[in-house]
VEXLOFI-33924 format. One record per residue: x, z, y of N, C-alpha, C in turn; residue in one letter. Coordinates in nm, 3 decimals, decimal comma. Atoms other than C-alpha are relative to their C-alpha. Layout:
BEGIN
[[X; Z; Y]; [X; Z; Y]; [X; Z; Y]; 'a']
...
//
This chain:
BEGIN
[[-0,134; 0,030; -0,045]; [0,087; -0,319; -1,248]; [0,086; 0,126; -0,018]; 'x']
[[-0,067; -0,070; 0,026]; [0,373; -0,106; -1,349]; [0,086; 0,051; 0,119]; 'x']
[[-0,026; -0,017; -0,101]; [0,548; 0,090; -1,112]; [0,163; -0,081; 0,022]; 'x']
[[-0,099; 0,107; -0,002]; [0,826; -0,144; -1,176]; [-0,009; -0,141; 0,076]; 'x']
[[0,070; 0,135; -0,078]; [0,657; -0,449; -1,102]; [-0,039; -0,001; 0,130]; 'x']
[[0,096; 0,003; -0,111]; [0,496; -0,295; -0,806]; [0,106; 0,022; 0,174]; 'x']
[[-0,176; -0,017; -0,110]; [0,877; -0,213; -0,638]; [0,049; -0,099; 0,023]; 'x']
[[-0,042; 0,141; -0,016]; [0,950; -0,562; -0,723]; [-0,073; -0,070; 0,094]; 'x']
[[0,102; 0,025; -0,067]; [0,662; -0,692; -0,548]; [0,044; -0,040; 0,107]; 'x']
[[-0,004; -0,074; -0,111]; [0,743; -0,487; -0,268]; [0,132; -0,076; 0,092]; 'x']
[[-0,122; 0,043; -0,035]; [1,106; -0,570; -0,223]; [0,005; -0,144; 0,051]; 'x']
[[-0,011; 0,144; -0,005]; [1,070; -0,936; -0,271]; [-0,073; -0,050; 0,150]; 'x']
[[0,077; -0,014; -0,129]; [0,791; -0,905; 0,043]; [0,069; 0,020; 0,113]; 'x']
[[-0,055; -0,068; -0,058]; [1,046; -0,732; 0,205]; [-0,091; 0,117; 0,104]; 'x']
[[0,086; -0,101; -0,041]; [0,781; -0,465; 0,258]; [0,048; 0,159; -0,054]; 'x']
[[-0,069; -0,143; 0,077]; [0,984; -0,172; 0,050]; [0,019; 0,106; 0,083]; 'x']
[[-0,026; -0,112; -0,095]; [1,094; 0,005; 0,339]; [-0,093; 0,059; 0,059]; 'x']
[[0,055; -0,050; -0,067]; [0,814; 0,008; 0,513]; [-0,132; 0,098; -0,066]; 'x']
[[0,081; -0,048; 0,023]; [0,605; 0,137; 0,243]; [0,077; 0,163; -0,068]; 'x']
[[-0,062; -0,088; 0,045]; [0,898; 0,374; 0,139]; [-0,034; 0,095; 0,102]; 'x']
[[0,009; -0,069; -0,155]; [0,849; 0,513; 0,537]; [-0,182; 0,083; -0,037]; 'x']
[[0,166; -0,044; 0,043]; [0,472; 0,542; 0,458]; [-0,050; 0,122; -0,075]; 'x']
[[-0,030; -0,145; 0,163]; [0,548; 0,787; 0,122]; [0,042; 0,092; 0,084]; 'x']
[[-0,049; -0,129; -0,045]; [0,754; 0,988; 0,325]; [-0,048; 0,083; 0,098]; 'x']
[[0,085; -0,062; -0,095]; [0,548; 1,016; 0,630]; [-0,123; 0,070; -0,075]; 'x']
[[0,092; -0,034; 0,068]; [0,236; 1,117; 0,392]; [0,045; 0,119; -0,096]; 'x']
[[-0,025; -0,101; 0,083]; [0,449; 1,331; 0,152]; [-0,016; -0,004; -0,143]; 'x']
[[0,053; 0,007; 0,152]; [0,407; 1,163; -0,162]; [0,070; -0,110; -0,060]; 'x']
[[-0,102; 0,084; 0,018]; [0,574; 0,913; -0,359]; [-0,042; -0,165; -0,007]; 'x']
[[0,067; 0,171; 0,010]; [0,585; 0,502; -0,372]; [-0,024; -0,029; -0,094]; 'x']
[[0,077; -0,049; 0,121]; [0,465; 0,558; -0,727]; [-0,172; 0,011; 0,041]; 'x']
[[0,178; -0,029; -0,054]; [0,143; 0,702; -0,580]; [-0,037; -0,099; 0,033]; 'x']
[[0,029; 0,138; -0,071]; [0,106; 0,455; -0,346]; [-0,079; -0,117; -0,091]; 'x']
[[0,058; 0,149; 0,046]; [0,084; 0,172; -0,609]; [-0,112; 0,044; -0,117]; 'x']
[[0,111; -0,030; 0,141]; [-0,133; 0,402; -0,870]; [-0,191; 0,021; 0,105]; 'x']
[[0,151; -0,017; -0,030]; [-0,520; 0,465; -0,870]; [-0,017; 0,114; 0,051]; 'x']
[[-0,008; -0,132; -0,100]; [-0,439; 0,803; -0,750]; [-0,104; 0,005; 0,143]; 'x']
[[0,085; -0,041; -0,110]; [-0,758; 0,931; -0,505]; [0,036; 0,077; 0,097]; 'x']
[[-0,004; -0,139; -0,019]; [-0,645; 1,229; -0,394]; [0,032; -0,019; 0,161]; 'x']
[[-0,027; -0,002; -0,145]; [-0,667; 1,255; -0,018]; [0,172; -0,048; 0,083]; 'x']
[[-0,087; 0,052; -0,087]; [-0,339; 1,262; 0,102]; [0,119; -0,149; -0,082]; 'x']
[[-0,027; 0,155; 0,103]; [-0,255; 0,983; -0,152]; [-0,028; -0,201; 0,052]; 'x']
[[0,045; 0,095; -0,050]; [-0,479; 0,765; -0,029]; [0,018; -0,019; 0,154]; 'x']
[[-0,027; -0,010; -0,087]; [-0,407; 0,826; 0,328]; [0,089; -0,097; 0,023]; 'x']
[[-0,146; 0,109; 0,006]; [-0,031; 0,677; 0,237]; [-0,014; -0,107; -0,010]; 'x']
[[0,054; 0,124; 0,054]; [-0,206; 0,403; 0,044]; [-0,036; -0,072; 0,152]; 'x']
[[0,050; 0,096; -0,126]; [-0,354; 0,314; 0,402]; [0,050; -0,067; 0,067]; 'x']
[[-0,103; 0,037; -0,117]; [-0,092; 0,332; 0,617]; [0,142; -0,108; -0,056]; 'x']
[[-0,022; 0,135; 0,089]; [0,082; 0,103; 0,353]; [-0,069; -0,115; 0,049]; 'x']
[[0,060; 0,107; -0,028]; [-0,161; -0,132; 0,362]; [-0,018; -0,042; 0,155]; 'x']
[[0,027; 0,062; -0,094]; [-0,196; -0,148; 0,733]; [0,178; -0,065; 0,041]; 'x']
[[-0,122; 0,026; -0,091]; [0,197; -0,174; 0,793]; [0,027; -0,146; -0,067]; 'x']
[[-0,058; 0,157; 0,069]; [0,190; -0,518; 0,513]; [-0,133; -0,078; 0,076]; 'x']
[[0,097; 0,088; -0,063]; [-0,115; -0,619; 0,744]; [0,054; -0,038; 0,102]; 'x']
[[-0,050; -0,009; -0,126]; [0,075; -0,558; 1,071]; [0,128; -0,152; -0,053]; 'x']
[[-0,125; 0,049; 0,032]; [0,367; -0,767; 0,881]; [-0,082; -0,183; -0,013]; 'x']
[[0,035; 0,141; 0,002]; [0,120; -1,069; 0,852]; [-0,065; -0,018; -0,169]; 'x']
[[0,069; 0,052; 0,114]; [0,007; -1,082; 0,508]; [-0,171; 0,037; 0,003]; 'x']
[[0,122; -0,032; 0,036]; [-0,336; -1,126; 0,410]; [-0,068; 0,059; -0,058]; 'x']
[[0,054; -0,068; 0,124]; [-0,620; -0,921; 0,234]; [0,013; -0,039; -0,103]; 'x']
[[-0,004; 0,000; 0,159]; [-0,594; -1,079; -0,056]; [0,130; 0,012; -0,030]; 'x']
[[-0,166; -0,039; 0,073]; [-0,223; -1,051; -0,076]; [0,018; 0,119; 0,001]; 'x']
[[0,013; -0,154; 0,058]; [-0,251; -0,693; 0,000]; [-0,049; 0,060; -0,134]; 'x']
[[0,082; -0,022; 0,073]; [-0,522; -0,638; -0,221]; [0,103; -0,044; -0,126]; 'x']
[[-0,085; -0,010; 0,175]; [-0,320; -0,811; -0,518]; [0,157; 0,070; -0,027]; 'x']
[[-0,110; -0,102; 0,009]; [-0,009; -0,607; -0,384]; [-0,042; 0,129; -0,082]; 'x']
[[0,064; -0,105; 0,017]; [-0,193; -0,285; -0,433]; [-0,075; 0,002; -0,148]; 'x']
[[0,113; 0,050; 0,161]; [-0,446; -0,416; -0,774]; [-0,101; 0,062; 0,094]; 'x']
[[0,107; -0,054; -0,098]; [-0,711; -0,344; -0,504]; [-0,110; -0,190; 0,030]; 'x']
[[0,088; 0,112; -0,047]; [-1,024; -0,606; -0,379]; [0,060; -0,043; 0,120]; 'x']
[[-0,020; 0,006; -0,120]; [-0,968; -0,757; -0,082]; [-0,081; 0,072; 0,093]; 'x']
[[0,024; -0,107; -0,069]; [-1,252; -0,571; 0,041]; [0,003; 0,183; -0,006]; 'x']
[[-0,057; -0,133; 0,004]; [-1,097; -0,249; -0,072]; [0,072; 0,034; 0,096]; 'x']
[[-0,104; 0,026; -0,135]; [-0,830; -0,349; 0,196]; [-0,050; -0,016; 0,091]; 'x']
[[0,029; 0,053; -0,158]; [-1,043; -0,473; 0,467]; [-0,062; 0,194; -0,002]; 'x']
[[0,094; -0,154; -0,052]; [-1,238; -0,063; 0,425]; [0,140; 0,114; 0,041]; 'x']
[[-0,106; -0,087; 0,022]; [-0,901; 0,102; 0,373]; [0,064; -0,031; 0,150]; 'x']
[[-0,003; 0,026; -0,122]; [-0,810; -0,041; 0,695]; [-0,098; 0,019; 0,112]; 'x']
[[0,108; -0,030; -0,149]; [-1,084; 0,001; 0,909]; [-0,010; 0,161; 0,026]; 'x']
[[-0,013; -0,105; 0,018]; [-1,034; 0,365; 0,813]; [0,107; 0,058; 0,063]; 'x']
[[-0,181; -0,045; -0,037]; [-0,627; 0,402; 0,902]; [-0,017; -0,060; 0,151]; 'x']
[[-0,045; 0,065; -0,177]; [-0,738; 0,199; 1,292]; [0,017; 0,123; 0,077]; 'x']
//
C-alpha cells in the first residue's frame, strides 16, 4: 500500500487524526506508521495506532488490512501497547 493509499484509507475511516496524534506523540511520521519500518520507536507508533482504530471499533482484520499486517499481527501488537 502506498503511502497515498494508506492516508486515503485513513481519512475515509476517519481515523487520520488519530493516527496523525500517534506520529507525533512517538516522534515519527504517518509514513512510518503505514511502512514495514521495525525500528523500535516506529513500531511503538504503529501500536498506539492500532490500538486507537481498535478503541474506535474496528476490527482485527480491518486493522490488519489498514496497516498490510495479519490480523494476528494486530491482536500481538496490541496486547503489547495494553
Amino acid at each position: 500500500m502506498t503511502e497515498e493509499e494508506f492516508l486515503s484509507a485513513l481519512a475515509q475511516r476517519g481515523l487520520l487524526h488519530d493516527v496523525v496524534e500517534a506520529a507525533q506523540e512517538h516522534h515519527c511520521t504517518v509514513a512510518e506508521i503505514g511502512s514495514k519500518n521495525r525500528m523500535a520507536h516506529v513500531a511503538r507508533a504503529r501500536h498506539a495506532a492500532m490500538r486507537k482504530c481498535r478503541d474506535k471499533g474496528l476490527s482485527y482484520p480491518a486493522i490488519g488490512e489498514l496497516f498490510d499486517r495479519d490480523h494476528s499481527s494486530v491482536m500481538a501488537a496490541l496486547k503489547r501497547s495494553a
